[in-house]
C-alpha positions in Angstrom: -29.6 61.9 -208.3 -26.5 63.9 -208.5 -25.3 63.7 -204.9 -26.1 60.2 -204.8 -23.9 59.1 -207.6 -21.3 61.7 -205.7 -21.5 59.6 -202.6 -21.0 56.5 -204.5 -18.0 58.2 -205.9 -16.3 59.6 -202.5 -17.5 55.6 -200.6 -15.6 53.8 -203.7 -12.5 56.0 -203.4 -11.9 56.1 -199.9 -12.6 51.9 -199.7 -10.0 51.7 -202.4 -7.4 54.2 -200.1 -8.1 51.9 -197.4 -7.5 48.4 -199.1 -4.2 50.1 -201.1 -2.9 50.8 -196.9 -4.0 47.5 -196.0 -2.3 45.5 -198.5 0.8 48.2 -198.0 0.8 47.0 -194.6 1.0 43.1 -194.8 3.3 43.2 -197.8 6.8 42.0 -196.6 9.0 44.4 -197.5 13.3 44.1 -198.4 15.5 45.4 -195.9 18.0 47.7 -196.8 21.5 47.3 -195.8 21.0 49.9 -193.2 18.8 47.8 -191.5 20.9 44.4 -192.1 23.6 46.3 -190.6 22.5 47.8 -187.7 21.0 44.4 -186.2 24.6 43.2 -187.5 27.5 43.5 -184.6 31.1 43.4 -185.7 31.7 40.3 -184.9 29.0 38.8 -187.5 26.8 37.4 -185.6 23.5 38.8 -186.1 19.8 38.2 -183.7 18.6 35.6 -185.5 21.4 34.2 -185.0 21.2 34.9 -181.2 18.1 33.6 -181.3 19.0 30.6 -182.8 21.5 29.2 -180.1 19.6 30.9 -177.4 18.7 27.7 -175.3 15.5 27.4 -174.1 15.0 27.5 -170.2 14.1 23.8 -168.5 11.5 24.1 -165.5 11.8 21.9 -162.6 8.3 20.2 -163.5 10.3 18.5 -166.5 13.3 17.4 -164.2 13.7 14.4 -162.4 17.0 15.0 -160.7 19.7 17.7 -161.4 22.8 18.8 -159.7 25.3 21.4 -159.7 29.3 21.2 -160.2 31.6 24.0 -159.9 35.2 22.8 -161.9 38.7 24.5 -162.2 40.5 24.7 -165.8 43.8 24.9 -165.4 45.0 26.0 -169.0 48.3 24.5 -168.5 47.2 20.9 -169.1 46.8 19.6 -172.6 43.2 19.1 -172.7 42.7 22.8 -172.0 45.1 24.1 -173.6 42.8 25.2 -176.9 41.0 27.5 -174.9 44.7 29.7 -174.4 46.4 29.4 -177.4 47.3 31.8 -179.7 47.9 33.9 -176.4 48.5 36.5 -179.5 46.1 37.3 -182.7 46.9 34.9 -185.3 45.1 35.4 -188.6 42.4 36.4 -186.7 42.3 33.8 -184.7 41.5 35.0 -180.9 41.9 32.9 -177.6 38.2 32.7 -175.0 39.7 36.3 -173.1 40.1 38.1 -176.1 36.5 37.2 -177.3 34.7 37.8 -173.9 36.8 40.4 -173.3 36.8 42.2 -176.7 32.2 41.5 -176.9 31.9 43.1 -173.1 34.1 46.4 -174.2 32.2 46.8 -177.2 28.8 46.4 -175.2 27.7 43.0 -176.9 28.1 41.2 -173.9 27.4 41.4 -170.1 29.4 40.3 -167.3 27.7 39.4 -163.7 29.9 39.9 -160.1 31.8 37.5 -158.5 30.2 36.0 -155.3 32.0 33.2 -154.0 28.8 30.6 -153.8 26.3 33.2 -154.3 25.8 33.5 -157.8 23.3 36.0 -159.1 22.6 36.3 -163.1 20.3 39.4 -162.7 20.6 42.7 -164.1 21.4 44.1 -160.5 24.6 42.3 -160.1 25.5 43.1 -163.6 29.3 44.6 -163.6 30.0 48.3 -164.9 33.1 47.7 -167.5 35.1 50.6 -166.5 34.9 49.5 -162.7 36.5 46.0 -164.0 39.0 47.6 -166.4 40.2 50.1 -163.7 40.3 46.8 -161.4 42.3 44.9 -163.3 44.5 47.8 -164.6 43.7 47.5 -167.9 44.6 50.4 -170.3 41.4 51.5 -172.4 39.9 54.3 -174.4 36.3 55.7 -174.5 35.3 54.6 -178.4 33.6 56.8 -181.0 30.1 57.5 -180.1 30.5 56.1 -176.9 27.9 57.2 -174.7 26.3 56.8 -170.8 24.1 54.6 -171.6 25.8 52.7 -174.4 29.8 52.8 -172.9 32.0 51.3 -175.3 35.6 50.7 -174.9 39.3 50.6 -177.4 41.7 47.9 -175.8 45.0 47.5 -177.4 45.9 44.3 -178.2 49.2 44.6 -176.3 46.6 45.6 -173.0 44.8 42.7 -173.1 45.8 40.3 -170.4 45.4 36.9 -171.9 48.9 35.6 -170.9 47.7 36.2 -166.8 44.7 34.0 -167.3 45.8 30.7 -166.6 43.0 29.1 -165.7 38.6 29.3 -165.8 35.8 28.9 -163.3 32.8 26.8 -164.8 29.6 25.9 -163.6 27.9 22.6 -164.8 24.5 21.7 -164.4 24.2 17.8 -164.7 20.2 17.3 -165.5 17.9 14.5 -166.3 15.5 15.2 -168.7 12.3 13.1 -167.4 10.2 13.7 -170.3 13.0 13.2 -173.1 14.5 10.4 -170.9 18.0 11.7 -171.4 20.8 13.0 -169.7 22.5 16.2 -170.5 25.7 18.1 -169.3 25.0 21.9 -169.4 27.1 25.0 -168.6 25.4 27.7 -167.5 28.3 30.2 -166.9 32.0 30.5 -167.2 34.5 32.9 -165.2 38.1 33.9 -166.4 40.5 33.8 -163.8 43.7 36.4 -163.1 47.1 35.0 -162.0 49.4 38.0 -160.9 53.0 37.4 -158.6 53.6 40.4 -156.7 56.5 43.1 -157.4 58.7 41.2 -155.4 57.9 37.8 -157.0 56.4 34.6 -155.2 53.6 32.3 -156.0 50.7 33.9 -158.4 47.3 34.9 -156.9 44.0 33.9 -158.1 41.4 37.0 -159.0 38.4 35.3 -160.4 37.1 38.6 -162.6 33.5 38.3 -163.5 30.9 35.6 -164.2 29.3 35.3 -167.8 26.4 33.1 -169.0 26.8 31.1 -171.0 23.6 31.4 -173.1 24.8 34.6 -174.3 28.7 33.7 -174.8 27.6 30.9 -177.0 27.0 32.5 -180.5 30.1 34.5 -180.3 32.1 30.9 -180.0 30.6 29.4 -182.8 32.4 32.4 -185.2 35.6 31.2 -184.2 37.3 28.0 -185.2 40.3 25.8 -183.4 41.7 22.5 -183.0 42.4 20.8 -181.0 45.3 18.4 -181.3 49.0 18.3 -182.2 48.5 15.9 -184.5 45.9 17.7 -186.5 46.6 21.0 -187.0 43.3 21.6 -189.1 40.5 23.4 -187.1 38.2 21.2 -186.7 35.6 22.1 -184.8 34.7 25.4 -182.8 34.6 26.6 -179.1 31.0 26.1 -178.9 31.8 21.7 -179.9 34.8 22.1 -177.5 32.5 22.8 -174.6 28.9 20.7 -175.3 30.9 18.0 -176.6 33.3 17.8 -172.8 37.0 17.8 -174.5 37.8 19.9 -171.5 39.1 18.7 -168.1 38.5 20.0 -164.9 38.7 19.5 -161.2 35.8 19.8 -159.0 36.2 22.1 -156.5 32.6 22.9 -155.2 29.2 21.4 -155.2 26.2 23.3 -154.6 25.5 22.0 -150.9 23.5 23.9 -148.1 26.1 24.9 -146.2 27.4 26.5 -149.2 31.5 25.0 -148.6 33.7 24.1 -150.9 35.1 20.9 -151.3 38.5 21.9 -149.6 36.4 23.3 -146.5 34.7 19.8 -146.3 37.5 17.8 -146.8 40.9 19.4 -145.5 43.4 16.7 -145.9 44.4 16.1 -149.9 44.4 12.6 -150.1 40.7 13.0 -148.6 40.0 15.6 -151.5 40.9 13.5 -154.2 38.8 10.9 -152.5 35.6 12.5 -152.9 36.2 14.2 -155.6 36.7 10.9 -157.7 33.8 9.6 -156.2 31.8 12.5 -157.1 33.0 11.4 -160.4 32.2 8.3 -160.4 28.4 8.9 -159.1 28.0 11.1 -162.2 29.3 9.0 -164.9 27.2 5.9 -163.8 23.6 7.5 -162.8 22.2 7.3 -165.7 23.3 3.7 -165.9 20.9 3.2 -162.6 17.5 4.2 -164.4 17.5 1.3 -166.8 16.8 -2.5 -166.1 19.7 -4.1 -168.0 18.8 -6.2 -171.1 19.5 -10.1 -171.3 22.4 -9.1 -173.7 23.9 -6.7 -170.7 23.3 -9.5 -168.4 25.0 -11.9 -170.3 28.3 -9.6 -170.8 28.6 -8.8 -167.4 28.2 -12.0 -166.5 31.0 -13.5 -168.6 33.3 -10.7 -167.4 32.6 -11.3 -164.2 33.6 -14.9 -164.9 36.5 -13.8 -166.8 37.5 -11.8 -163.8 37.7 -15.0 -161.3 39.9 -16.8 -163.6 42.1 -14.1 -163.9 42.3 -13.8 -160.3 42.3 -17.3 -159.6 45.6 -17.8 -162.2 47.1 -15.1 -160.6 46.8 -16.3 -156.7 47.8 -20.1 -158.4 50.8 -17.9 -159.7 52.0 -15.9 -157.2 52.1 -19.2 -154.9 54.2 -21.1 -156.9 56.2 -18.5 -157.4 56.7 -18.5 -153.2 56.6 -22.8 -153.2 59.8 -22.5 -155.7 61.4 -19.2 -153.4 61.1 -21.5 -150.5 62.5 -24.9 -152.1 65.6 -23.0 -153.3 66.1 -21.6 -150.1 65.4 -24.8 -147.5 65.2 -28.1 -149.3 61.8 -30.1 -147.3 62.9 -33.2 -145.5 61.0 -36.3 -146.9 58.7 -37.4 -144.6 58.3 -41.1 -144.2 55.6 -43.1 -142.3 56.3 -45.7 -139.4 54.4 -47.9 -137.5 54.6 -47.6 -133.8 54.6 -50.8 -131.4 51.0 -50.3 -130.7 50.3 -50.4 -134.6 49.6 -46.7 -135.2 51.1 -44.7 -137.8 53.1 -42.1 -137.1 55.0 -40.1 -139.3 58.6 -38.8 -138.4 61.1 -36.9 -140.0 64.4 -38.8 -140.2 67.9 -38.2 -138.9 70.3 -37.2 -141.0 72.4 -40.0 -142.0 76.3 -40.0 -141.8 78.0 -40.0 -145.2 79.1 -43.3 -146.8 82.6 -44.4 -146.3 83.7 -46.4 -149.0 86.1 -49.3 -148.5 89.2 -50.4 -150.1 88.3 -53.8 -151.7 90.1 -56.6 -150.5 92.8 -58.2 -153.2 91.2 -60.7 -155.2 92.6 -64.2 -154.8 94.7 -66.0 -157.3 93.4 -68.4 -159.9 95.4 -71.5 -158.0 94.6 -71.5 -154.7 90.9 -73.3 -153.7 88.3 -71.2 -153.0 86.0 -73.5 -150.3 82.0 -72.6 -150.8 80.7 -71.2 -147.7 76.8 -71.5 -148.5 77.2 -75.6 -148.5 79.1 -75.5 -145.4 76.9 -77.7 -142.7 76.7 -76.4 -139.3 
């Protein structure tokens, strides 16, 4: 009886041991501020927070057409021009170099080579930092606790060479969501681009650096705020609204093609350039317009512009020969044309002779009151 009440005993305590681990186990337990920190980078964004703008990958079974664009930011022009200013810290304010820049020296963020038309986001065209900055010839430092597996990298702010890039390589994918029935503009990488004169001067040459996607840029650009326009000099919005909402401008210069040629190779002359180029354009904007069957409303519209149109066209021919009737009547005067019957009795129309110009003749003296004046109309013959 004894050692069956001890083997009770020993079975009740070691069931309670194991349902006191169990319940440790599924607990949810606080996270320190070790922990918060270390999944924290220094630029506050954190992996949920990767997680959460991480876009999800679209197959090609859920596509119904998609094509690729390859544009040119110059950051000279106006519309572009967010993405270089402050060329210099401001508040804490950062141009796009200084972020991709400042994330890939720090390890955040990875960088992919440069292959003109060959474009390979896998980890075995991933760039090694200190090849780039010894490349580029910029200054750097190994930072503390910098290791061979984990490099990370001190750039001064007066090394960084955000004034030299002038312009960006981006690649757009242009998709068409068949099962949402929507269109969508995505860019799946973007690519800084060097512009360095010589030592003796002359025109500036183009050294596209690296390639970055765009997926994994994206969370840094929504820590950082800008705006956009002189006449609102509140930041408005961030760089992650600047590029999914399109306030950017670019040229095309390449479309994904077999023969893998750029638009310049295809088209040598400029005015033949532009030429496709806006019609590239052109295709883009209005594709999605070619899916739908127009509505009676949209019938109706385009029908009363297109009636609109005529009449504007139609005043302006009615105009523009008036205008040339009158131009001609001022210079020439047109002879009146008068009709005449021949002696066989058909009319003919002829265009008279100038007639001499009227003599006028002195009047004869009249007579005087007293000498007889003899009526010639009842004269007999």
């Amino acid at each position: 009886m004894k050692k069956f009440l001890l083997t009770a005993i020993a079975m009740f305590i070691s069931a309670s041991v194991f349902a006191q681990e169990s319940s440790s186990s599924s607990v949810v337990r606080r996270r320190s501020a070790d922990d918060r920190n270390a999944s924290k980078t220094t630029s506050g964004v954190t992996q949920r927070m990767q997680s959460h703008y991480a876009d999800s990958p679209v197959s090609d079974s859920e596509l119904q057409w998609m094509r690729v664009m390859y544009r040119q930011l110059d950051l000279m022009k106006d519309e572009n021009a967010a993405l270089y200013y402050p060329d210099e810290p401001i508040d804490g304010q950062e141009n796009l170099f200084r972020i991709i820049l400042g994330r890939m020296a720090n390890n955040e963020l990875g960088g992919y080579e440069y292959l003109d038309g060959r474009e390979m986001f896998t980890d075995n065209y991933k760039v090694n930092m200190r090849d780039v900055l010894d490349r580029f010839h910029i200054l750097y430092t190994d930072a503390k606790g910098s290791t061979e597996r984990n490099p990370r990298f001190v750039i001064e702010e007066a090394d960084v060479p955000a004034s030299e890039v002038l312009s960006y390589y981006i690649i757009e994918r242009w998709e068409f969501d068949k099962r949402q029935n929507r269109m969508r503009t995505r860019i799946e990488a973007i690519c800084p681009v060097l512009h360095r004169s010589g030592d003796f001067g002359g025109e500036a040459v183009k050294y596209p650096m690296f390639w970055v996607k765009y997926d994994e840029l994206r969370p840094y650009l929504t820590t950082q705020n800008i705006f956009t326009n002189d006449d609102n000099n509140l930041a408005s919005c961030t760089y992650d609204d600047f590029f999914q909402l399109g306030l950017y401008k670019g040229d095309i210069y390449k479309t994904r093609n077999l023969k893998n040629r750029s638009l310049m190779q295809l088209h040598p002359d400029p005015d033949e350039l532009a030429h496709a180029q806006d019609s590239i354009q052109k295709r883009l904007d209005t594709f999605e317009d070619k899916l739908w069957v127009p509505s009676l409303e949209e019938l109706t519209a385009r029908r009363e512009a297109a009636e609109k149109a005529e009449l504007a066209a139609a005043g302006t021919e009615v105009a523009a020969t008036g205008a040339e009737g009158e131009s001609i009547d001022n210079a020439t005067p047109a002879p009146t044309v008068r009709s005449a019957r021949s002696k066989r009795g058909t009319k003919t129309t002829s265009t008279p002779k100038a007639k001499p110009a009227k003599v006028k003749k002195a009047k004869a003296p009249k007579a005087s009151s007293s000498s007889a004046v003899r009526s010639v109309r009842n004269r007999r013959r």
